[in-house]
C-alpha positions in Angstrom: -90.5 -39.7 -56.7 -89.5 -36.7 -55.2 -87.6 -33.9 -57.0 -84.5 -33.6 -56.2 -84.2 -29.8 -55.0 -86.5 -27.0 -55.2 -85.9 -25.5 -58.4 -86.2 -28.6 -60.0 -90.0 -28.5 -58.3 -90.6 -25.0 -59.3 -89.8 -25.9 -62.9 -91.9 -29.5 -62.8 -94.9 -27.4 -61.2 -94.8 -24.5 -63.9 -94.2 -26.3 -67.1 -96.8 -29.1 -65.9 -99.2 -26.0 -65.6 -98.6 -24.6 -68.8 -99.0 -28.3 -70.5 -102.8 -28.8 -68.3 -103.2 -25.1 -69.6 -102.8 -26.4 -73.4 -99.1 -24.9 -74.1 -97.6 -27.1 -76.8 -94.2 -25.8 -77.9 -91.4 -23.7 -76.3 -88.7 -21.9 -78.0 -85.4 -21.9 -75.7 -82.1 -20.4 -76.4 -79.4 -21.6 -73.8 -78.1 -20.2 -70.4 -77.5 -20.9 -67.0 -79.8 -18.9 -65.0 -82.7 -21.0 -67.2 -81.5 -24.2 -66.6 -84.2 -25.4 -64.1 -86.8 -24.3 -66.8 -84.7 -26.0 -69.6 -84.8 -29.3 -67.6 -88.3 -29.3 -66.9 -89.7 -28.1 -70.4 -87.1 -31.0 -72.0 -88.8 -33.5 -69.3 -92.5 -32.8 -70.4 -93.8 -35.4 -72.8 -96.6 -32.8 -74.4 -94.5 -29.8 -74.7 -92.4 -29.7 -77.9 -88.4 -28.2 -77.3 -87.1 -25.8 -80.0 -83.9 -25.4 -79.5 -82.4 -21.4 -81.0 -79.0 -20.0 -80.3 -79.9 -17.0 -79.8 -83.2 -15.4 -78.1 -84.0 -12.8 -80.6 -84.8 -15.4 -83.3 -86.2 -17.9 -80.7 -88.5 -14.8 -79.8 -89.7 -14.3 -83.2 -89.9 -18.3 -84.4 -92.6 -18.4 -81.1 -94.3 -14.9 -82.9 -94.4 -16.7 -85.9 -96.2 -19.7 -84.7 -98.4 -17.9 -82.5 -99.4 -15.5 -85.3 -99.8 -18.6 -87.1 -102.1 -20.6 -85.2 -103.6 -18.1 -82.4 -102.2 -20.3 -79.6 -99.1 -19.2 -77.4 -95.7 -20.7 -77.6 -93.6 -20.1 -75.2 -90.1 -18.5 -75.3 -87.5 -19.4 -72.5 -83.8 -17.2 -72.1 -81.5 -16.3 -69.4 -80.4 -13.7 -67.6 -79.2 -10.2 -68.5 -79.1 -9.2 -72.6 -80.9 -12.2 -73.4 -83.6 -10.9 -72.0 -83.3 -7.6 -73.8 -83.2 -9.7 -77.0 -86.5 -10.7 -77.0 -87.9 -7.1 -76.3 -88.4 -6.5 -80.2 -90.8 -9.5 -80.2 -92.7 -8.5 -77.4 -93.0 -5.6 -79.1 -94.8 -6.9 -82.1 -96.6 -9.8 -80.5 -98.2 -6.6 -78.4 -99.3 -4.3 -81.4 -100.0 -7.4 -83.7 -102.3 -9.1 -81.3 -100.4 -12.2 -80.9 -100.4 -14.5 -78.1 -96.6 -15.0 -76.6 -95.5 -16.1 -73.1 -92.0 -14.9 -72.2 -90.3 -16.8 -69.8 -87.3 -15.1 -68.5 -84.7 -16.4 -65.6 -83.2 -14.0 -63.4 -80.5 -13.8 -60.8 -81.8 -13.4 -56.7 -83.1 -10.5 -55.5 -80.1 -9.5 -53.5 -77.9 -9.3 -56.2 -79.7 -7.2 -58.0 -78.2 -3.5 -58.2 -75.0 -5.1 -56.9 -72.6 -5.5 -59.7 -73.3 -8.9 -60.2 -72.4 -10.5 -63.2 -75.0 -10.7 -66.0 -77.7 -9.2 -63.8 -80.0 -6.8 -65.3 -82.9 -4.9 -63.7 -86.0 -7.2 -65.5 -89.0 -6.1 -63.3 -91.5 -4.6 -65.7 -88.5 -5.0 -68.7 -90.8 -4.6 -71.8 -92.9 -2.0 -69.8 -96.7 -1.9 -71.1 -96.3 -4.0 -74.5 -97.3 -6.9 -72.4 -100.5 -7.8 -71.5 -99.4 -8.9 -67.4 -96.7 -9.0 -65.8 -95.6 -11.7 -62.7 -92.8 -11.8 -60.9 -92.4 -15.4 -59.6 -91.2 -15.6 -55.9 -87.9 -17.8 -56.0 -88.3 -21.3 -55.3 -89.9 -22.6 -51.5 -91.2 -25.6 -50.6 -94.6 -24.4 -49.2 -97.5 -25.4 -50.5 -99.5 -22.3 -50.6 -96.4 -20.8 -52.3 -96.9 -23.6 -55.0 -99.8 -23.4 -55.3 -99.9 -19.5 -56.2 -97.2 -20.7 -58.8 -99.9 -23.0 -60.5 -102.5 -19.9 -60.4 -99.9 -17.9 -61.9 -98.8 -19.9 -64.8 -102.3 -20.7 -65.6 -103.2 -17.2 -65.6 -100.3 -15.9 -67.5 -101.3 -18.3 -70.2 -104.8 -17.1 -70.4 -103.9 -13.6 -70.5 -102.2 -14.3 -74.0 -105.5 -15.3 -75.6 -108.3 -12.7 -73.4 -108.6 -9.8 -76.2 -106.6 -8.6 -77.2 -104.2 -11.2 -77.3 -100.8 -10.6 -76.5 -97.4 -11.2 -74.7 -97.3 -12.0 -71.3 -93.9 -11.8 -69.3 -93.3 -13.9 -66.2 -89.6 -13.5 -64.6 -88.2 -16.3 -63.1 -85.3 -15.7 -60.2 -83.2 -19.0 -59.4 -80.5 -19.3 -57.0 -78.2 -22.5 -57.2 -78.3 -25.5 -57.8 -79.3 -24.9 -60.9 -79.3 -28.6 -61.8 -81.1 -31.2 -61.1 -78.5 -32.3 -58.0 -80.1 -33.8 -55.0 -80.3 -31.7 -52.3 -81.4 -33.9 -49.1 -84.1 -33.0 -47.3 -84.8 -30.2 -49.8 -88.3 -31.4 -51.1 -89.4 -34.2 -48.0 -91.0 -37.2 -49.4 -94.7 -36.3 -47.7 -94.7 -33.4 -49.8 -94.8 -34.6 -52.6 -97.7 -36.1 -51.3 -99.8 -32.8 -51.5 -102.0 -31.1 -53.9 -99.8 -28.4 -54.6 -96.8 -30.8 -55.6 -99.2 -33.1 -57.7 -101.3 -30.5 -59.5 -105.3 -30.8 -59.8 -106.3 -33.3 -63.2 -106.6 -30.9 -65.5 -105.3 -26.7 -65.2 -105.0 -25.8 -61.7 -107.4 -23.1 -62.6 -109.5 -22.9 -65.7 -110.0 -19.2 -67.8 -113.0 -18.7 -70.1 -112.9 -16.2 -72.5 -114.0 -15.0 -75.7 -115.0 -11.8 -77.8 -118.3 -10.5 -76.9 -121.1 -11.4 -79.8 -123.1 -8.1 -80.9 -126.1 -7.4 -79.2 -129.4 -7.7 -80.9 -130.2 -4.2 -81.1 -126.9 -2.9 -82.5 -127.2 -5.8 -85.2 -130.6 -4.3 -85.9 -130.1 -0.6 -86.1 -126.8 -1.6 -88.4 -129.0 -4.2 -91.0 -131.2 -0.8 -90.8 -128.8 1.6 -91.7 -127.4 -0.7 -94.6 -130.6 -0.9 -96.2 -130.7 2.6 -96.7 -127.3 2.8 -98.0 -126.5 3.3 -101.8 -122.9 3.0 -101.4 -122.2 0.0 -99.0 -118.7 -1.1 -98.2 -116.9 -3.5 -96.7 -113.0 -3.3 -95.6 -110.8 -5.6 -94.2 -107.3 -4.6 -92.7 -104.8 -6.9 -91.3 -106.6 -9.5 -89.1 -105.8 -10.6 -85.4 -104.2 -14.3 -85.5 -107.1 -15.9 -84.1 -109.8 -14.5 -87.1 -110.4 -17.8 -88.7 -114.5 -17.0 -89.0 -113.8 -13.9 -90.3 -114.0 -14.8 -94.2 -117.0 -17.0 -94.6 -118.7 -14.3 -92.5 -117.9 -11.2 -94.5 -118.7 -13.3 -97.6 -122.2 -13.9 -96.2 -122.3 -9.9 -95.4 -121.2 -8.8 -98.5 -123.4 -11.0 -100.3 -126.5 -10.1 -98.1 -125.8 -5.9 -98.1 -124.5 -5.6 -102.0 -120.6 -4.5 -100.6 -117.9 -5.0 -102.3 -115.1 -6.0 -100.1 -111.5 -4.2 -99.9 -109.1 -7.4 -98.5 -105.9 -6.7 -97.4 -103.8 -9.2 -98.2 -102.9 -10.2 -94.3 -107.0 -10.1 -94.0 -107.4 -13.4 -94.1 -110.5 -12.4 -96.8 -108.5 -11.6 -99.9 -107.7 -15.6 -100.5 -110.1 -18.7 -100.3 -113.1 -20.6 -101.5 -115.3 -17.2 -100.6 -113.5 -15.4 -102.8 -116.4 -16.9 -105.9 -119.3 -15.6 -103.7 -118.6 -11.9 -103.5 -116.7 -9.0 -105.0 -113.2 -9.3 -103.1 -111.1 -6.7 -104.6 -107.5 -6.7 -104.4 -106.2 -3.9 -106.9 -108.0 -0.9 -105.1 -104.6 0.9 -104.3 -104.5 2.1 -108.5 -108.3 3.2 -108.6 -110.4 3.8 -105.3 -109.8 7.5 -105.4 -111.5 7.4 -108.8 -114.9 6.0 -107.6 -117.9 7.3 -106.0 -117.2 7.4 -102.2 -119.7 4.8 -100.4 -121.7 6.5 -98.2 -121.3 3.5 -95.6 -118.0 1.7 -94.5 -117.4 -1.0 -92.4 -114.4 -1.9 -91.2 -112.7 -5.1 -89.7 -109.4 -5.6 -89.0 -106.2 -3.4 -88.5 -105.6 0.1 -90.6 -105.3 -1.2 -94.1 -101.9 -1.8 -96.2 -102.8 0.5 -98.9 -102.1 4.3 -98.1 -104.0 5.5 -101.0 -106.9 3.4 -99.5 -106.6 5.0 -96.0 -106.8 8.6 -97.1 -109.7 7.6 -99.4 -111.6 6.7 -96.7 -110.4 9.3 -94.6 -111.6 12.0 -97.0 -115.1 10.3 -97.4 -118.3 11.7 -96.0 -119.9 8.6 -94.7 -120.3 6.9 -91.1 -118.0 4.5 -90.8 -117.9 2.1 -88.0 -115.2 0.4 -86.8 -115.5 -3.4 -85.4 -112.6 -4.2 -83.0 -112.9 -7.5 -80.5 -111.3 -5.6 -77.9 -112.8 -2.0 -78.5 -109.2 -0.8 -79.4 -109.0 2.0 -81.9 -107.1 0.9 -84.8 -107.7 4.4 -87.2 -105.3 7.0 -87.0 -107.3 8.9 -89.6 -109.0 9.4 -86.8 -112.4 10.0 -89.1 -114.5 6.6 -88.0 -117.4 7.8 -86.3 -118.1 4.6 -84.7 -117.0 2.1 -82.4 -118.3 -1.6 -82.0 -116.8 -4.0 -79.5 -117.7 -7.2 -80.8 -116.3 -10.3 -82.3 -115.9 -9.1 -86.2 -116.8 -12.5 -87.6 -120.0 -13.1 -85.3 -121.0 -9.4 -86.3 -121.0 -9.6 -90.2 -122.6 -12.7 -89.9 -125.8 -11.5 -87.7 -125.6 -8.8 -89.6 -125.9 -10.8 -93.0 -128.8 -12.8 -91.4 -130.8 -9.9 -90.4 -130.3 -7.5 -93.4 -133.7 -7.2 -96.0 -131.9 -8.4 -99.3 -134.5 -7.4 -101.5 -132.7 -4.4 -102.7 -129.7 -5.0 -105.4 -126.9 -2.7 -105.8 -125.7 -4.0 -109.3 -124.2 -0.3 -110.5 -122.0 0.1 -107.2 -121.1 -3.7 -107.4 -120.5 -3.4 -111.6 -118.1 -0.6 -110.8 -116.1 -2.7 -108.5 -116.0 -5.4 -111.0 -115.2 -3.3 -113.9 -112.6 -1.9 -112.2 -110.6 -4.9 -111.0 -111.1 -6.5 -114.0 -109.4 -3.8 -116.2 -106.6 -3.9 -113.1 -105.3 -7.3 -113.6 -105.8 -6.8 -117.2 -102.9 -4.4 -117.7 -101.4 -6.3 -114.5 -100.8 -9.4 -116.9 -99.5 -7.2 -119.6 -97.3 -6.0 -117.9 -96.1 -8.7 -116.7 -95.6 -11.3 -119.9 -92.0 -12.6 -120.2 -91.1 -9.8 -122.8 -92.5 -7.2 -120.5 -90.3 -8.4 -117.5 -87.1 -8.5 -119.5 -87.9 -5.0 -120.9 -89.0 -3.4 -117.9 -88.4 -5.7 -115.0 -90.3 -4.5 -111.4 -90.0 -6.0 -108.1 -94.3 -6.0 -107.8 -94.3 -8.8 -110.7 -92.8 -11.3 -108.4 -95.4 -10.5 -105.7 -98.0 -11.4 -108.3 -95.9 -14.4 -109.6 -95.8 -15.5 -105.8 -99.3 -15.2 -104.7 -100.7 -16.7 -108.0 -98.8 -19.7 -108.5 -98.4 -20.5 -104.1 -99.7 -24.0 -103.2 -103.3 -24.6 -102.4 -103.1 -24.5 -99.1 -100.0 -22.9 -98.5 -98.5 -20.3 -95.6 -97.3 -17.7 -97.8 -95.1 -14.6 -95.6 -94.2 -11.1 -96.7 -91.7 -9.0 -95.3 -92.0 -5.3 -94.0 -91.1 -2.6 -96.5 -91.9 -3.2 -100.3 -93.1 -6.5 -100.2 -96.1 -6.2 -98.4 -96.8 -3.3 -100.1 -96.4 -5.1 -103.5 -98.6 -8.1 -102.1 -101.1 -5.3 -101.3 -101.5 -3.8 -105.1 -100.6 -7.2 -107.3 -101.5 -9.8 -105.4 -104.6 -10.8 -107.0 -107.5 -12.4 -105.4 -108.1 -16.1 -105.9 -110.2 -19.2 -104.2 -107.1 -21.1 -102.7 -106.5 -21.6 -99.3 -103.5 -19.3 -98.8 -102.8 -17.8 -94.8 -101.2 -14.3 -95.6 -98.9 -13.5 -92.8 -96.7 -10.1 -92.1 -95.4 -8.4 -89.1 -97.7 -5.4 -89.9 -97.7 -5.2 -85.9 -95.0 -2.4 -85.4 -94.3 -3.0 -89.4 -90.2 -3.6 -88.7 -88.3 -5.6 -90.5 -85.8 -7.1 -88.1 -86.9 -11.1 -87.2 -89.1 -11.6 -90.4 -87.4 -14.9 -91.4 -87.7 -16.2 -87.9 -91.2 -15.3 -87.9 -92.0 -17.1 -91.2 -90.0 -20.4 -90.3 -92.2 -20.3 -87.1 -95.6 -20.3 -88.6 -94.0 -23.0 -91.6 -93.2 -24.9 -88.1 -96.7 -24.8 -86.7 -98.6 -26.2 -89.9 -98.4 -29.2 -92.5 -99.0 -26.5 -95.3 -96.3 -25.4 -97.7 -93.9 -21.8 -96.3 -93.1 -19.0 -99.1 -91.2 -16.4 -97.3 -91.0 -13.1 -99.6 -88.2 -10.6 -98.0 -86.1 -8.1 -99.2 -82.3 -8.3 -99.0 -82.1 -5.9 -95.7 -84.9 -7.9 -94.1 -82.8 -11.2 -94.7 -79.6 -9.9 -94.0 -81.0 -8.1 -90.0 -82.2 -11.9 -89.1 -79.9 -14.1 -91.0 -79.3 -16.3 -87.7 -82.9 -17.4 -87.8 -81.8 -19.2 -91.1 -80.5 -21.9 -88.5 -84.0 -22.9 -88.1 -84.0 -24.6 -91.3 -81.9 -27.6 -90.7 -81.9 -27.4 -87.1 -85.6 -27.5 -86.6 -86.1 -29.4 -89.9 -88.5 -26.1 -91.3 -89.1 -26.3 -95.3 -89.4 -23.3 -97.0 -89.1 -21.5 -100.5 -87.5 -18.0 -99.8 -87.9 -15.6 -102.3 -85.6 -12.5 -102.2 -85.9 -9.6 -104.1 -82.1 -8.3 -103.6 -81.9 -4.5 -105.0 -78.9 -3.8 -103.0 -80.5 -2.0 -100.2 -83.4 0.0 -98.5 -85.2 0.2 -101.8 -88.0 1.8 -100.3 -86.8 4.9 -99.3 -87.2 6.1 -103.2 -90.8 6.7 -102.0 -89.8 9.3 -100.2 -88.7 13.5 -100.8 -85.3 12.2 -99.4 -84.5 10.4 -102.3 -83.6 14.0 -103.9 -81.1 14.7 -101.2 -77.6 13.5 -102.0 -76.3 13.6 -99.9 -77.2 11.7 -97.5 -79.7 9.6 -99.7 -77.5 7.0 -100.9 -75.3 6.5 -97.8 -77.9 7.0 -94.8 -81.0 5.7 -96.7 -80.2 3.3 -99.6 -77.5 1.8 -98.0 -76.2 -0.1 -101.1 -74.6 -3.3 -99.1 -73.0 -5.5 -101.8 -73.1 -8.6 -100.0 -73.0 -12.2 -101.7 -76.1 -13.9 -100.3 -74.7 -17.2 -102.3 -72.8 -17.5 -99.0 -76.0 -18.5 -97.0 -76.2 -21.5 -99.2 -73.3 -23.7 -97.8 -73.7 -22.3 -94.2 -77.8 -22.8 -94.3 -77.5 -25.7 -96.1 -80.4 -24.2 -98.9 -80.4 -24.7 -102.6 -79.5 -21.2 -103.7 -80.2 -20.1 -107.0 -79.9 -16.4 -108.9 -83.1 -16.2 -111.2 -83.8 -13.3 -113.9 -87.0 -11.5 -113.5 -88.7 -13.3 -116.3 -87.9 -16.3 -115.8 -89.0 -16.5 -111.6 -92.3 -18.1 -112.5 -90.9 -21.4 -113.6 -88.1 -21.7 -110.7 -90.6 -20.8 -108.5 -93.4 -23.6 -109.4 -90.0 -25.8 -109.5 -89.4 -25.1 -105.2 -92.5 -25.2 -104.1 -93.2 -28.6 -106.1 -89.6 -29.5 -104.8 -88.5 -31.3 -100.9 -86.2 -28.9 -98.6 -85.3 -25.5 -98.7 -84.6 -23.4 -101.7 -83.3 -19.3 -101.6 -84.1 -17.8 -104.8 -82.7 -14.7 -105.2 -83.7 -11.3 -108.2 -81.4 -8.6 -109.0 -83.2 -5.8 -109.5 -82.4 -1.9 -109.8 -84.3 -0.5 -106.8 -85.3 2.7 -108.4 -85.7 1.7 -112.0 -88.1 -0.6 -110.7 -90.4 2.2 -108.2 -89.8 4.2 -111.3 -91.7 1.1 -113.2 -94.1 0.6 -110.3 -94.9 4.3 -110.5 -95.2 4.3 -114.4 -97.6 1.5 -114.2 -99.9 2.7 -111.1 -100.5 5.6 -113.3 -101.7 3.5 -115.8 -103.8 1.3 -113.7 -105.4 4.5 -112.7 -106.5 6.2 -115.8 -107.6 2.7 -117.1 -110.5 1.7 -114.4 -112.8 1.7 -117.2 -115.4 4.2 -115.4 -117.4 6.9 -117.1 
């Protein structure tokens, strides 16, 4: 059958190539200009619709399920602002490492610079946050110019996986039809005939490509230069979407070297069944300034959570080598004295298999061990029912949330506090939890549309932890809940504004502190409940254990929502890092 203009070929040709390139799932907000993209996505029988109304959360639900699963989704908007809506995104999928492809309409050439109505200059829009950047020629029925369509799209989507991974913008111009109306004689019948109309069986071109494996003699001059060490150490930072090796591996490492490991809680190490073969710490905020400095680090991953951490190891007279995938430089200590371009989970594990284990590091390892224990020790004290209701603090539900989350279970933390929080008192355990955050450019606009889309991309139980400002900037994606039939336990921690900024010196100006920093807001988040369509329910700090273990156990989508005093509660958090500092138990 032929198509029955040449937009409608243009969008058959590049959603069919995206499908033979293994695309799955397209997030589309709706427009005009986009239509012939719209048509042809909602015509594929292997590529999934997600319908937003509006691009910014569309943007992020296709962040969320790319950071998710390490495969692209796509995101598809028209014209104008909507394009500029899903620059935040970009943004993020670019320093996060996560695959997106951004599929933007546009108006005709001509009318560009003209006055035109929604028409926006989008050449080169997000600048270099993507990885490539194509303009498509607009429509023609011409078989080399179809064909260089099919090369296009299936090198677009490659580019969002090759290391780093990352967005990838193509911009689409359509004149009209828009539609799918005939146009006779737009697309003759013997066309249709060709190779460029039918496609090749399989991607029109096929890309191979994957992080480099460490070369033998690197692995063996680093197995050297670990035996020798007295002090090994191992730390993981936020990992790249696609590190699913990376735990077992640095398991087998630490094991094999005598490292303990420092897991970030977006690591991808801190959590699993490895977690009984090797000393994963996860309360090294309160007391790695009070132990011996190692006198080797490795490090995997993205710059750690913990700031304490960061200047620890910044201060630290050792070689420490970096290992990045892509050779990108992820240390703005700027005091790593190495750089490794290799794939991190390939590395520690040659590493672990060429290292002489003969040698035991019991008193560095014991120190580690002592220390953690004593941590959660005086974490669980301070955290009993009676200690809550006396001295409530916003880290005790981070605790509560990563302790009791389902096994497996996709568990999201917002920017700001909760991350943070996660980082000191979420304690290590053997459950199969994927810790997610938008640690990319760390804002905290499209967290909740980012969550729903990695609940939408896997079977597992969603626990979205945000703070009140983080809900309130990206309310809309809400939608996603019924609309996209997304299940989720939300857990807010509402303390009536930017809670964090009692961190900083500014909290002992005020003014402006209050009105230009806290930003006390006053809203009634009981509204989302009837407009969402959630179960909404106000819990006291104490009692949030119970009603959590009642959502996650329960079908659809519950918002549970604490009260707390935002700087009562740092001034707890403070009060009780303190303490977890004096008492690591070492000599």
């Amino acid at each position: 059958m032929t198509d029955p203009n040449r937009n409608a070929l243009w969008g058959r040709c590049l959603a069919e190539e995206l499908a033979a390139g293994g695309l799955k799932a397209v997030c589309l907000a709706p427009g005009s200009r986009s239509t012939p993209l719209a048509v042809a996505f909602a015509a594929h029988p292997e590529i999934e619709v997600l319908s937003h109304l509006d691009e910014r959360s569309a943007a992020y639900f296709a962040l969320g399920r790319g950071r998710r699963t390490g495969e692209p989704t796509a995101v598809v908007c028209t014209s104008g602002t909507a394009a500029a809506n899903v620059h935040p995104a970009v943004i993020e999928a670019d320093r996060g490492r996560v695959p997106l492809l951004v599929l933007t309409a546009d108006r005709p050439h001509e009318l560009r610079d003209s006055g035109a109505n929604q028409t926006i200059d989008q050449v080169k829009l997000y600048g270099d946050a993507v990885r490539w950047y194509a303009e498509l020629p607009e429509p023609v029925v011409d078989a080399r110019a179809v064909r260089s369509l099919r090369t296009t799209a299936a090198r677009a989507l490659a580019a969002t996986t090759r290391p780093p991974a990352g967005p990838v913008h193509l911009n689409c111009p359509f004149r009209k039809p828009l539609e799918p109306t005939p146009v006779p004689g737009d697309v003759p019948d013997a066309f249709a005939e060709g190779l460029a109309a039918r496609g090749r069986d399989g991607p029109f071109v096929e890309s191979h490509a994957s992080p480099a494996p460490p070369d033998p003699e690197t692995v063996a001059g680093l197995a050297a230069a670990l035996e020798g060490a007295d002090r090994p150490l191992l730390v993981a930072g936020p990992a790249d979407p696609d590190a699913s090796s990376l735990a077992t591996a640095a398991a087998a490492f630490a094991d094999a070297v005598g490292a303990p490991i420092l897991a970030d809680p977006l690591s991808g190490v801190r959590f699993g069944p490895h977690v009984d073969d090797a000393v994963v710490c996860g309360g090294y905020d309160a007391y790695v300034d009070r132990l011996p400095e190692p006198d080797l680090v490795v490090r995997v991953g993205a710059s750690p959570t913990s700031k304490r951490l960061r200047e620890r190891l910044a201060d630290a007279d050792a070689r420490q080598l970096l290992v990045d995938p892509a050779g990108g430089w992820r240390e703005a200590t700027f005091t790593a004295t190495g750089l490794l371009a290799a794939d991190p989970g390939a590395t520690l594990a040659a590493v672990a298999d060429a290292v002489d284990r003969t040698r035991a590091r019991t008193d560095w390892l014991d120190r580690f061990r002592t220390a953690e224990d004593r941590h959660w020790e005086l974490l669980e004290e301070a955290t009993t029912p009676a200690a809550l209701a006396a001295e409530p603090f916003e880290g005790a539900i981070l605790a509560a949330a990563l302790a009791a989350a389902p096994d497996p279970a996709t568990v999201f933390v917002s920017n700001s506090m909760p991350v943070r929080d996660a980082d000191r008192f979420g304690r290590p355990r053997p459950a199969a939890l994927t810790v997610l955050g938008n640690r990319g450019a760390s804002g905290i606009d499209g967290i909740t549309s980012t969550a729903l889309g990695a609940g939408d991309a896997t079977d597992d139980p969603l626990v979205l932890v945000t703070g009140d400002l983080a809900l309130y900037h990206d309310a809309n994606g809400l939608l996603a809940l019924d609309r996209l039939g997304v299940d989720a336990t939300i857990v807010l921690i509402d303390n009536d504004g930017g809670g964090i900024f009692h961190m900083l010196p500014i909290e002992g100006f005020d003014p402006p502190f209050t009105g230009s920093f806290k930003t006390p807001h006053g809203l009634a988040f009981e509204a989302l409940e009837g407009l969402y369509g959630l179960e909404f329910s106000r819990v006291d700090p104490e009692g949030f254990p119970a009603a959590y273990r009642d959502s996650v156990a329960s079908p659809g989508s519950q918002l549970l929502a604490i009260g707390f005093d935002a700087e009562s509660s740092h001034r707890r958090r403070e009060a009780l890092r303190r303490e977890l500092s004096a008492g690591d138990g070492q000599p």
